[in-house]
C-alpha positions as CSV (number, residue, x, y, z in Angstrom):
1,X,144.4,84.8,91.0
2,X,145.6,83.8,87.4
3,X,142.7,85.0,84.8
4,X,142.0,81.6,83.1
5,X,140.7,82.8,80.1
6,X,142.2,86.7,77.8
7,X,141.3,86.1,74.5
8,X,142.3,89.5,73.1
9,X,140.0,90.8,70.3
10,X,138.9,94.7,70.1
11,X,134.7,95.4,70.9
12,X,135.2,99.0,70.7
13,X,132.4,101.2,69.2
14,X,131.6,104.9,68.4
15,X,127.8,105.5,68.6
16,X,127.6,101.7,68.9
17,X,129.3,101.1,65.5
18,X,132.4,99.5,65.3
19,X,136.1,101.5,64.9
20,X,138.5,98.8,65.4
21,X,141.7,100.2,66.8
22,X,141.4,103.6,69.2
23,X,143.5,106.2,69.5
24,X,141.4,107.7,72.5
25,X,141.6,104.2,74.5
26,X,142.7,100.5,75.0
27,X,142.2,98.0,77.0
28,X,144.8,95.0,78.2
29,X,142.2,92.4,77.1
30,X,138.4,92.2,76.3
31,X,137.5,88.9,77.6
32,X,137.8,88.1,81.1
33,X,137.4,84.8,82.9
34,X,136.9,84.5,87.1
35,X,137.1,80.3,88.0
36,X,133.6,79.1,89.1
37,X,135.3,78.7,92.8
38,X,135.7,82.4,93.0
39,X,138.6,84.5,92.3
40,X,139.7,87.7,90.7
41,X,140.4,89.0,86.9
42,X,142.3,92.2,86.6
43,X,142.6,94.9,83.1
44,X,144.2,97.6,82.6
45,X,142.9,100.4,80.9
46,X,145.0,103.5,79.1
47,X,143.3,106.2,78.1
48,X,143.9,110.0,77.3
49,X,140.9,111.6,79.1
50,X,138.7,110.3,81.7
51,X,136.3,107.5,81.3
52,X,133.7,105.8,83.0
53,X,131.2,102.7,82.8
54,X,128.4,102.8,81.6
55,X,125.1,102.6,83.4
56,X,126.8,101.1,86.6
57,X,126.9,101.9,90.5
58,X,128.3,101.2,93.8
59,X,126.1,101.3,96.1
60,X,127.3,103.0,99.1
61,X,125.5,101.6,101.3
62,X,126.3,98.1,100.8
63,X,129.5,98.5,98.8
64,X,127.8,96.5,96.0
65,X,128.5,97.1,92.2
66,X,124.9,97.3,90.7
67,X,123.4,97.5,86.9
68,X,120.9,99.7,85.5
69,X,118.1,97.5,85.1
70,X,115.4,99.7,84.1
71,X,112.9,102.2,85.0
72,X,110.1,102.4,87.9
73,X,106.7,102.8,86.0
74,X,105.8,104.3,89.5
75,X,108.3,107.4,90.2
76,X,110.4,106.7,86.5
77,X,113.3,106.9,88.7
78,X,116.0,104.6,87.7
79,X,116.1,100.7,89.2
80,X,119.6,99.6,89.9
81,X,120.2,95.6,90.6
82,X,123.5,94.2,92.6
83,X,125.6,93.0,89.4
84,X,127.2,89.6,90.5
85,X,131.1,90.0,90.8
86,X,132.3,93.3,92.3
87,X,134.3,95.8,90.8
88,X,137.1,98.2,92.2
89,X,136.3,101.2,90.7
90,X,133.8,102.4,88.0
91,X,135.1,105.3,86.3
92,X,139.0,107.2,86.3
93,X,141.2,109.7,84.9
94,X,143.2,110.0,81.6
95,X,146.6,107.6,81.8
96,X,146.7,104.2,83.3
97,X,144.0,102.5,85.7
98,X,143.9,98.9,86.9
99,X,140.3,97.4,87.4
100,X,139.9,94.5,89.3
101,X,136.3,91.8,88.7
102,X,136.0,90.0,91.9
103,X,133.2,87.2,92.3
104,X,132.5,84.7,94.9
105,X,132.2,81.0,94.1
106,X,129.3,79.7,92.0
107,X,127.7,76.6,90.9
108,X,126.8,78.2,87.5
109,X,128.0,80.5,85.0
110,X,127.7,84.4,84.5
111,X,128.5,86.7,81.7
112,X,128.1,90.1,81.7
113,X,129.4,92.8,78.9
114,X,130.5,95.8,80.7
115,X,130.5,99.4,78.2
116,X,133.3,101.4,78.7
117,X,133.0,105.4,78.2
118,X,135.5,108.0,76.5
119,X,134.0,111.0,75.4
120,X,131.6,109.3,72.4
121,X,134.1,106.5,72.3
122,X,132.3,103.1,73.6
123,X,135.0,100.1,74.3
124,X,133.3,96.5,75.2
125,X,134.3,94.2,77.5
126,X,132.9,90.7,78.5
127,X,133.3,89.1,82.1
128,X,132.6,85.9,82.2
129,X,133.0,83.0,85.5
130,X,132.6,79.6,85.6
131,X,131.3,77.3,82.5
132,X,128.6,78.3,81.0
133,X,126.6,75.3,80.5
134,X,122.6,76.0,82.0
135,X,121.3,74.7,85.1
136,X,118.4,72.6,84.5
137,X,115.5,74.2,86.8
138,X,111.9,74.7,87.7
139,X,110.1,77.8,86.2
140,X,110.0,78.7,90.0
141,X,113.4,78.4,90.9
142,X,114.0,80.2,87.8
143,X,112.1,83.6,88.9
144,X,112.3,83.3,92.9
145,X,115.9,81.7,92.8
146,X,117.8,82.7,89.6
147,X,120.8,84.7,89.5
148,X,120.8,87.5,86.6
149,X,123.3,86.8,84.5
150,X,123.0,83.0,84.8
151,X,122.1,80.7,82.5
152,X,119.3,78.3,82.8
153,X,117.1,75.4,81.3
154,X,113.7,75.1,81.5
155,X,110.5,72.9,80.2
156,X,107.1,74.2,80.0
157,X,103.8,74.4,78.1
158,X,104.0,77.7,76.1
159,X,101.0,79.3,77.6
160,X,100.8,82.7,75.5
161,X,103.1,84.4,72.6
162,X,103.3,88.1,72.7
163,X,105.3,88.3,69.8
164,X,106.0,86.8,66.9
165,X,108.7,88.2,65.3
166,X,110.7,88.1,68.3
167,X,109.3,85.2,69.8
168,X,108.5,86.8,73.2
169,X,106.4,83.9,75.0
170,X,105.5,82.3,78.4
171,X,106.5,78.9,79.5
172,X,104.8,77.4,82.3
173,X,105.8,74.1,84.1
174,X,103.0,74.2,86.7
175,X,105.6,75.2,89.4
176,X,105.6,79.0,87.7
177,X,105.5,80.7,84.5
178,X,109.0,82.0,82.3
179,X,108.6,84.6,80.7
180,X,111.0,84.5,77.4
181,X,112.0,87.6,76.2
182,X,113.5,86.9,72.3
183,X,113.3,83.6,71.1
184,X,116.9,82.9,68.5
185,X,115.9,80.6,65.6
186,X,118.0,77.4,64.7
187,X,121.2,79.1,63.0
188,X,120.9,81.8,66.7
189,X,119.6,84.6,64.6
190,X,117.0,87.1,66.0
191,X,113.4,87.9,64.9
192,X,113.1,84.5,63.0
193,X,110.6,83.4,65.4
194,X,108.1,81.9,62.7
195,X,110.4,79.5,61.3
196,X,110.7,77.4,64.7
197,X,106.4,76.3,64.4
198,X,105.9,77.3,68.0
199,X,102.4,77.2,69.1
200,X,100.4,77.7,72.0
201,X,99.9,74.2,73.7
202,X,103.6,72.8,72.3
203,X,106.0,71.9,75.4
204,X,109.4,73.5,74.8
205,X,112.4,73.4,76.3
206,X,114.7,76.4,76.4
207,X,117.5,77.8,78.0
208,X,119.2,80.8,78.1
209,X,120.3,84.4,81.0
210,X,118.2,85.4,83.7
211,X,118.0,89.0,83.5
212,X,115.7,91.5,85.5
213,X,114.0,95.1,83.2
214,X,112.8,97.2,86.1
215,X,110.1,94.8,87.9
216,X,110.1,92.1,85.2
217,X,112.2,88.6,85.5
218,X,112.9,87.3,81.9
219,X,114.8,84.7,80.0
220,X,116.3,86.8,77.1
221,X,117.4,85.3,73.8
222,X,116.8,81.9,74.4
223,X,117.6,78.9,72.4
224,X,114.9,76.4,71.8
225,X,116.6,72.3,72.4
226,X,113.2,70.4,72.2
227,X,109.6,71.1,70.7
228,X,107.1,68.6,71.6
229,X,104.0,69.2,69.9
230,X,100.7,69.9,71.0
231,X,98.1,67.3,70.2
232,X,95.3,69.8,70.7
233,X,94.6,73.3,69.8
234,X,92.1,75.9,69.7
235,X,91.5,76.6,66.3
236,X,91.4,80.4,65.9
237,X,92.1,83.1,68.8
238,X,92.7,81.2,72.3
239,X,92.5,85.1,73.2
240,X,90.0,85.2,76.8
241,X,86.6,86.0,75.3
242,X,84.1,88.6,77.3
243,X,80.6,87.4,78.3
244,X,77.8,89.8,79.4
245,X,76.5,89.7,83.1
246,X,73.4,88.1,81.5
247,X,75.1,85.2,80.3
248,X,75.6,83.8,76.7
249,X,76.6,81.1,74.5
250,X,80.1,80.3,73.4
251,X,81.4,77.7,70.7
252,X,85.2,77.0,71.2
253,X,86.5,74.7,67.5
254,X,89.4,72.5,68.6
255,X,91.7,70.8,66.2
256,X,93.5,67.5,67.5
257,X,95.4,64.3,66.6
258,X,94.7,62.3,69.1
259,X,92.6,59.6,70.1
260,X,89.8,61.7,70.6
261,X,89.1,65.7,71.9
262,X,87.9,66.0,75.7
263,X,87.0,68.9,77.9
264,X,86.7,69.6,81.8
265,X,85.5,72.4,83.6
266,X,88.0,73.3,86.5
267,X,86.6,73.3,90.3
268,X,86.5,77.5,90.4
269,X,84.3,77.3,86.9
270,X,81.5,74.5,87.6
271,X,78.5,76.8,88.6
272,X,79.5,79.6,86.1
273,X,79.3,77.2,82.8
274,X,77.8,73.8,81.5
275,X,78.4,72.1,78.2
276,X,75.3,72.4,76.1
277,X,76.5,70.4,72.6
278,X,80.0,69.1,70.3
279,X,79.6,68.0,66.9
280,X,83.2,66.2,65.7
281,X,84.3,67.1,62.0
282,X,86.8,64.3,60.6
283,X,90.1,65.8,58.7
284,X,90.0,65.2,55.0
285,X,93.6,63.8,54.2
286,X,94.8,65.4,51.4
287,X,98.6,65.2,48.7
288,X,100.1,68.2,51.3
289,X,98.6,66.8,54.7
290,X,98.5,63.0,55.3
291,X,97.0,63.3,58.5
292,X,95.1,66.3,59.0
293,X,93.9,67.0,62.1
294,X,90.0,66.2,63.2
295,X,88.1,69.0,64.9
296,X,85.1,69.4,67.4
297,X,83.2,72.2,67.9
298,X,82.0,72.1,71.6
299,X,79.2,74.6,72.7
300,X,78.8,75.8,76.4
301,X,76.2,78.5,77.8
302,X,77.9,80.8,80.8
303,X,75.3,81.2,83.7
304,X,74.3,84.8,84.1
305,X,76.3,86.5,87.2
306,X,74.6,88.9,89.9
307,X,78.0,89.2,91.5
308,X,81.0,91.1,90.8
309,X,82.9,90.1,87.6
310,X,84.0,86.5,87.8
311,X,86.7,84.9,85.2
312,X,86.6,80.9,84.0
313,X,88.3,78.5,81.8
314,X,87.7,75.2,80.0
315,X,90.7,72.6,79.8
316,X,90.8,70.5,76.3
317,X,92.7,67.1,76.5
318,X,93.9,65.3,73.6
319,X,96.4,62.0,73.9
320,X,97.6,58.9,72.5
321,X,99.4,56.0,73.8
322,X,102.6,57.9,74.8
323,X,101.7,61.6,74.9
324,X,99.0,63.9,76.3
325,X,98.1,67.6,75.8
326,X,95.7,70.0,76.6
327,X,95.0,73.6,76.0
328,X,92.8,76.1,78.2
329,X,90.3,78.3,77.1
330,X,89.2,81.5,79.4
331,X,86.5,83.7,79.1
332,X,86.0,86.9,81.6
333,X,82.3,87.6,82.8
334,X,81.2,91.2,83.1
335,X,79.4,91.5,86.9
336,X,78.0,94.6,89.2
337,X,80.6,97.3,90.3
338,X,81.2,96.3,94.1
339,X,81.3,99.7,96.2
340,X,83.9,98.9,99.3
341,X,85.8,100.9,101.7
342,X,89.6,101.1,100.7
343,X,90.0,98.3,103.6
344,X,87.1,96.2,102.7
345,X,89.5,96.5,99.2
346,X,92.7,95.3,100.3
347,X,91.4,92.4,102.1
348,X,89.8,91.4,98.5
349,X,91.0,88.5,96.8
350,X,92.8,88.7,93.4
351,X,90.6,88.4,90.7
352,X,88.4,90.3,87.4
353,X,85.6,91.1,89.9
354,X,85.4,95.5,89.7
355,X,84.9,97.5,92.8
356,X,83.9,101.2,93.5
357,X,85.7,102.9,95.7
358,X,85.3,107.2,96.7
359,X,88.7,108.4,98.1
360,X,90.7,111.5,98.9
361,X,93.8,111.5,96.7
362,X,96.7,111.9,99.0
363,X,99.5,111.1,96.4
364,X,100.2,111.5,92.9
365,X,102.8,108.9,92.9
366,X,103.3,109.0,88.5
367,X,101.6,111.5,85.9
368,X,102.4,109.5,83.1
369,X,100.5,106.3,84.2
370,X,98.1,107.7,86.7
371,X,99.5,105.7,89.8
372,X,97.9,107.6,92.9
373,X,97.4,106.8,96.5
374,X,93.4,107.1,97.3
375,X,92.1,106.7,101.3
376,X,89.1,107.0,103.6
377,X,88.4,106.7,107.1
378,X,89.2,102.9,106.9
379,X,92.8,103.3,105.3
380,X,94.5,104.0,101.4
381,X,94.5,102.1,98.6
382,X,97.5,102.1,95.8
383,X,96.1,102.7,92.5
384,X,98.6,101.5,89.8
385,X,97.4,103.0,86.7
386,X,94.2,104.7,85.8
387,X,93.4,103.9,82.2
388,X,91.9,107.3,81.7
389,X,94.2,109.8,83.7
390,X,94.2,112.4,80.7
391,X,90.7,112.7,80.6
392,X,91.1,113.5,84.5
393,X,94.5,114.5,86.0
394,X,93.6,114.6,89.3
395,X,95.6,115.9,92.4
396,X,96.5,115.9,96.0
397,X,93.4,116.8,97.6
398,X,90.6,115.6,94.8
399,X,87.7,113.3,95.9
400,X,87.0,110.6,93.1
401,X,84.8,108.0,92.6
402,X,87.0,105.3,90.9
403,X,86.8,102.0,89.8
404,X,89.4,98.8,89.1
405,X,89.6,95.0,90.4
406,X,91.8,94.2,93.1
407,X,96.0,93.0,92.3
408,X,99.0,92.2,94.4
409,X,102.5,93.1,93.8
410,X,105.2,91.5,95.7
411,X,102.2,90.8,98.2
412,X,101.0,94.0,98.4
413,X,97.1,94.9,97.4
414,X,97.0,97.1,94.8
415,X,94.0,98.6,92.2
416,X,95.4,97.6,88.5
417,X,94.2,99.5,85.5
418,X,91.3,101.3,86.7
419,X,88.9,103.8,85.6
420,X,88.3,107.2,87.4
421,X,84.4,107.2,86.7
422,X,84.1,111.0,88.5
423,X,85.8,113.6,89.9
424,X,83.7,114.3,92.7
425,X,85.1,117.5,94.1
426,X,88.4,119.7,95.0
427,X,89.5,120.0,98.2
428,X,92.3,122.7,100.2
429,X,94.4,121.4,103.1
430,X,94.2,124.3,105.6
431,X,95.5,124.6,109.2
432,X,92.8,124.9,111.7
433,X,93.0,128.4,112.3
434,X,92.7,129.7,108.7
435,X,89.9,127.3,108.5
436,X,88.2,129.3,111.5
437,X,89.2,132.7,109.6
438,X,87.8,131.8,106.6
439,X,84.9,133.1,104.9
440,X,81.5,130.7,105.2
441,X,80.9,129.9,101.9
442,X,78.9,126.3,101.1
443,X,80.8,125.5,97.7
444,X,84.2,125.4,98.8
445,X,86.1,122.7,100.6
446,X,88.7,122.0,102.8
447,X,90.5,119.0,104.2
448,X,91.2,119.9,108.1
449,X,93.9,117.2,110.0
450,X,93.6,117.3,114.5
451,X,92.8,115.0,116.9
452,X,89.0,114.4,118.9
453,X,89.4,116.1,121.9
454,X,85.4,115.7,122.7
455,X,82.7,114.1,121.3
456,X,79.5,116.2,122.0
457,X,77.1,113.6,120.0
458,X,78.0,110.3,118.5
459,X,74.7,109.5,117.1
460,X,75.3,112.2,114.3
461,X,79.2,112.8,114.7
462,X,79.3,116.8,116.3
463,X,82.7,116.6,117.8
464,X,85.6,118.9,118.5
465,X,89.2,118.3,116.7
466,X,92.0,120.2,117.9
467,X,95.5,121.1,116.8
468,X,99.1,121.0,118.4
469,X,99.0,124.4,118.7
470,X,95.5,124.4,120.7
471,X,93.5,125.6,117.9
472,X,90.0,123.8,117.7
473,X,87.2,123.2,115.3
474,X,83.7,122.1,115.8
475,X,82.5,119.6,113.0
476,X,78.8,119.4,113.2
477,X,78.2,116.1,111.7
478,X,80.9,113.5,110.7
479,X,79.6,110.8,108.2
480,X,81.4,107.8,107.0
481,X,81.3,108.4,103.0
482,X,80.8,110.2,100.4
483,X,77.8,109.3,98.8
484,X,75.6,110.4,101.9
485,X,75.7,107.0,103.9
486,X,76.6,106.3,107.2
487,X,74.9,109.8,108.2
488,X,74.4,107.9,111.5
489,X,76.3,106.8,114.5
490,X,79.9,106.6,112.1
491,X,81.8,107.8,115.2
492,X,80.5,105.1,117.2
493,X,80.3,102.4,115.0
494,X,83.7,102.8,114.4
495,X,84.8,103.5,118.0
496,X,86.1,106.4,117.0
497,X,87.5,108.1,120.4
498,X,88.9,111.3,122.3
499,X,92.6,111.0,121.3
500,X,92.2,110.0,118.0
501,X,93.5,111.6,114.8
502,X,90.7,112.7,112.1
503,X,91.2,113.9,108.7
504,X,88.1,115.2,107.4
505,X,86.8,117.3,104.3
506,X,84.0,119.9,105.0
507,X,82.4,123.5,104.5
508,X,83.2,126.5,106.8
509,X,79.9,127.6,108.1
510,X,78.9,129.1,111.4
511,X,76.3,129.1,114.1
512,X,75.5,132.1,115.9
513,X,78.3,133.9,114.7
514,X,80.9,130.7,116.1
515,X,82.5,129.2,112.7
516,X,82.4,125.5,112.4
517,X,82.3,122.4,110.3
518,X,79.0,120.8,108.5
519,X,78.3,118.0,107.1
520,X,82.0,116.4,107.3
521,X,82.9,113.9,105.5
522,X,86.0,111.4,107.2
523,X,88.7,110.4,104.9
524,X,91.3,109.7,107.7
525,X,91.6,108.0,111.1
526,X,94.8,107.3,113.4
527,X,93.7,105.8,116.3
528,X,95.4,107.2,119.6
529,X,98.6,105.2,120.7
């Protein structure tokens, strides 16, 4: 297939600064262009020791060439994405290599700047397919759809700005939220941000690449085509305020330039907030400002809350003849800690509300960010982040009482950003035999794994757990927490049965010189296929 476009020019760069001309390397052009109906684009490359490209795979699995897109915040292990053309080989010896970029057709563009490697010499080269003029899309399409590499066009209230100087934003069309990673002023320079007037509450239109940092779908550098402004805005911090649990009263100043500054309370906040009082201030024209804006100051009082922690919003609507805007205000309620089994947990909706939960830690899954997996006898929760880790590194095998709201990822229930609130105890996974060996001794504990073989008394859980290698313990007393609940009839409330897997932490005691289990506590059960 005939490369369309090889406009030669040299990116080459030592340490990232450029050299010009290398005596190490060269390449038969820098810019290479595959036809939007698919195709091929081949270089050569010369070079007097071996090289490589940077920060690329195949896959060997599926043959795919892939990108380093980031890191995992849960292992830090590196997250590689399938790169959209293929090529033949990533890396060679010293003389002469051909390289061919093979893509399949497309409706869009792609660009991609691949870094070449010799020794500490860097040489750039940009593949490109297709034109590169943006698809016009949803916010939606743009995060569930979009191709990385691709460039796009989207429309959307600017929700929240992150940063200023870089003009890192959100967009949202009410299909989806963007989230724009560097905003490029008028002229397409960086950190300008300030000089485009972008507000919260302004519709924008942008476009710009999809690209993907570890778990995170971002437009990157965009260019801004339209800014409608916002006829409404909160005056001040739009940041979400916190209320007590008791309740409280909360003024909320909007500046508009409409006909006139409305609210509404959205369905999921009637109940939690009423309007109590406005009082409209008129703008004072002055030699700078023809037209200032007018501003009302509306006052609401937030309901005490005897649940778990709730969140609500107020919507504020300004228009005029042609145009309408509004801008949301949210507020986060404090509430009682819920205390929940790790199942009772997951089937929790998304939300601020806070729930307690005592589990056995079973996986450390990230030191740095506290991600660990917590269970008990009803099944494990994922726990992305504890906010105070440091304060309590805890381990395989530690019982803690810890608290967080309830998330999703990708679908999955997750605890986000919670708090360990005690480290309740240690425990030592033992085999059943060295449990039996073991010295009685009511301080220590261990976590014993084997499956009911009877069931002497399921008011008050005495049972018998046994090994694969025969070896049994008596437990006298299973209970179905830690906190010293569910003392009673656990085993049978919970149809717990001969055959069925137990993972339990307890003392080593024993009766008339026969060693056993007390006061077990279950943290595990696989229920007998």
């Amino acid at each position: 297939m005939t490369v369309l476009a090889a406009l030669v020019f040299t990116g080459c760069s030592k340490d990232d600064d450029a050299l010009g001309s290398l005596g190490v390397m060269s390449v038969s052009q820098t810019y290479v262009s595959i036809p939007s109906d698919g195709g091929q684009a081949k270089v050569t490359i010369n070079a007097n020791q071996p090289w490589k490209m940077k920060d690329l795979i195949i896959n060997e699995s599926t043959g795919k060439t892939q990108y380093l897109s980031g890191t995992d915040k849960n292992t830090g292990e590196p997250v590689y994405k399938d790169l959209w053309c293929s090529i033949s080989k990533l890396s060679g010896e010293a003389g002469e290599s051909e390289i061919t970029f093979t893509a399949p057709a497309s409706d869009g563009g792609h660009e991609t700047e691949i870094v070449i490697e010799v020794a500490n010499t860097r040489q750039h080269l940009k593949v490109r397919q297709g034109t590169f003029d943006p698809e016009t899309v949803t916010c939606a399409y743009f995060n569930e759809q979009g191709l990385d590499g691709k460039n796009y066009r989207v429309s959307g209230t600017v929700t929240a700005i992150a940063n200023t100087t870089y003009g890192n934003m959100y967009v949202n069309d009410g299909t989806g939220e963007v989230y724009v990673y560097g905003t490029l002023d008028k002229d397409g320079a960086e950190k300008n941000f300030s000089s485009l007037g972008i507000e919260i509450g302004d519709v924008i239109t942008i476009e710009g690449p999809r690209s993907t940092y570890g778990t995170t779908i971002e437009m990157v550098n965009v260019t801004v085509v339209k800014i409608v402004k916002s006829l409404i805005k909160i005056d001040g911090a739009a940041e979400t305020k916190g209320i007590s649990k008791d309740g409280d009263e909360i003024s909320v100043k909007v500046a508009y330039k409409g006909s006139g500054a409305y609210f509404s309370i959205p369905e999921d906040s009637k109940g939690m907030v009423e309007y109590k009082s406005s009082k409209f201030i008129a703008g004072v024209p002055t030699k700078l400002e023809k037209n200032p804006a007018d501003t009302c100051v509306f006052t609401f009082n937030v309901m005490p809350n005897d649940g778990a922690a709730r969140s609500g919003s107020i919507v504020f609507t300004s228009s005029t003849s042609n145009n309408s805007s509004e801008v949301t205000y949210s507020f986060v309620q404090e509430g009682s800690i819920v205390p929940v089994t790790c199942a009772e947990f997951n089937a929790k909706p998304v939300g601020d509300a806070q729930y307690r939960i005592y589990g056995l830690v079973t996986k450390v899954a990230n030191t740095k960010y506290g991600n660990i997996y917590i269970q008990d006898f009803s099944g494990e929760v994922y726990v992305y982040g504890t906010t105070n880790y440091s304060d309590y590194p805890v381990k395989e095998g530690d019982i803690v009482n810890i608290v967080g709201p309830h998330a999703e990822y990708k679908g999955s229930p997750q605890m986000s950003n919670a708090t360990i609130d005690e480290l309740c105890a240690s425990a030592e996974a033992v085999s059943l035999a060295d449990f039996n060996a073991a010295v009685d001794d009511n301080d220590k504990l261990y976590i014993l794994t084997g499956k009911v073989s009877e069931i002497a008394n399921d008011k008050y859980g005495n049972v018998y757990i046994e090994d694969e290698n025969g070896e049994k313990v008596y437990l006298y007393g299973v209970y179905g927490d830690w906190t010293g609940e569910n003392k009673q009839y656990f085993i049978k409330d919970n149809a717990i049965a001969v055959g069925d897997e137990i993972t339990v932490v307890t003392i080593k005691t024993s009766y008339k010189d026969a060693p056993q289990g007390k006061n077990a506590v279950c943290f595990g059960v696989k229920k007998a296929e």
